[in-house]
C-alpha positions, 0 to 999 in steps of 0.5 A, spaced: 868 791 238 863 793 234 859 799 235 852 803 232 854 807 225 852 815 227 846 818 222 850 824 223 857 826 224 861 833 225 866 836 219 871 841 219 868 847 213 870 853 211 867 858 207 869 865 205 862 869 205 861 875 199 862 880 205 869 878 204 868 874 211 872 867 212 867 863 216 870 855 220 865 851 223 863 845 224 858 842 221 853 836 221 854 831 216 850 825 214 854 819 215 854 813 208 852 807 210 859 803 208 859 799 203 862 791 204 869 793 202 869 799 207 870 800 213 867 807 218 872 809 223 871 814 229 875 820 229 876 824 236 880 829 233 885 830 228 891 835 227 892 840 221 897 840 217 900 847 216 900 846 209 893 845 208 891 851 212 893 856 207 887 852 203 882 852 209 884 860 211 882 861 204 887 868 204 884 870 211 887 875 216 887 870 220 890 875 225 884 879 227 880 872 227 875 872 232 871 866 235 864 865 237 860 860 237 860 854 243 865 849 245 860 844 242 860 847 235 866 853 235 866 858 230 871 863 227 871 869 223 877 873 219 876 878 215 878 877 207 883 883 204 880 886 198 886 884 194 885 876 197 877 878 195 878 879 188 883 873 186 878 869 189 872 871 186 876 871 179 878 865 179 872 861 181 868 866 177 870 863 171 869 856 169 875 857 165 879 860 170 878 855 175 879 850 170 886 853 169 887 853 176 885 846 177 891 845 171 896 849 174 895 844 180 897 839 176 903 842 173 905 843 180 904 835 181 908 834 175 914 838 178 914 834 185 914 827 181 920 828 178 924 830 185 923 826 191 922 834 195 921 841 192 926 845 195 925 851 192 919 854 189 919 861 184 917 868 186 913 871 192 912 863 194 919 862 196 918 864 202 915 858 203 920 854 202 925 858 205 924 854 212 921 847 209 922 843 203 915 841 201 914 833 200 912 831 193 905 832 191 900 826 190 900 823 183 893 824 183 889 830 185 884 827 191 878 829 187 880 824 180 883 819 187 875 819 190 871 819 182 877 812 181 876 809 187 869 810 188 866 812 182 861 816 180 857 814 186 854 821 190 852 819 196 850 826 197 848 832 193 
């Protein structure tokens, strides 16, 4: 069964305001033409994985969210706590912070290459792996998976 490829398609974002407000949306996104070795699915819907929602919820109080919007394209609110507000703005706000951010993930990867779960995870974040064992990271960030496999190809600006 062969079906037309949309211009456009909807894509979850997230984007933390600088009046400390978390805003996620759906947002229309042009769609690639795929190349002879791709192949382009319809998704209908998808769950979240709980691990990644502290990335999509970017330190948001998640408990005073708000939703607005329509049913079409949804959109919630939660305010971002000063304390959330500052280590983001001063990690981003930094070239070389970021970079040391972005390294302190990779170390994090190496650590899970070597056991097959992490069990344990040091100070505030052992909470997090008091009720679940994490699986261990990619070998390679999805960012250095995307520029190997694709390239340096921006379909996008």
């Amino acid at each position: 069964m062969s079906a037309e490829i949309p211009a456009e398609a909807l894509q979850l974002r997230s984007l933390v305001r600088a009046d400390q407000t978390l805003e996620l949306f759906l947002d229309m996104v042009p769609v690639s033409e795929p190349g002879p070795d791709e192949v382009v699915i319809r998704v209908e819907a998808a769950p979240l994985n709980p691990s990644d929602m502290g990335l999509l919820f970017g330190g948001a109080d998640m408990s005073a969210a708000v939703a607005s919007g329509s049913a079409e394209r949804p959109v919630v609110t939660a305010p971002v706590p000063d304390a959330a507000m500052r280590g983001l703005a001063w990690t981003m706000s930094d070239p070389h912070r970021w970079t040391w951010a972005l390294r302190a993930d990779r170390a994090g990867r190496l650590l899970g290459r070597r056991y097959d779960r992490i069990r344990h995870l040091p100070g505030p974040l052992a909470a997090w792996t008091s009720s679940r064992d994490l699986p261990r990271p990619p070998r390679q960030t999805f960012r250095d998976w995307w520029k190997a496999s694709r390239g340096e190809r921006r379909d996008r600006p």
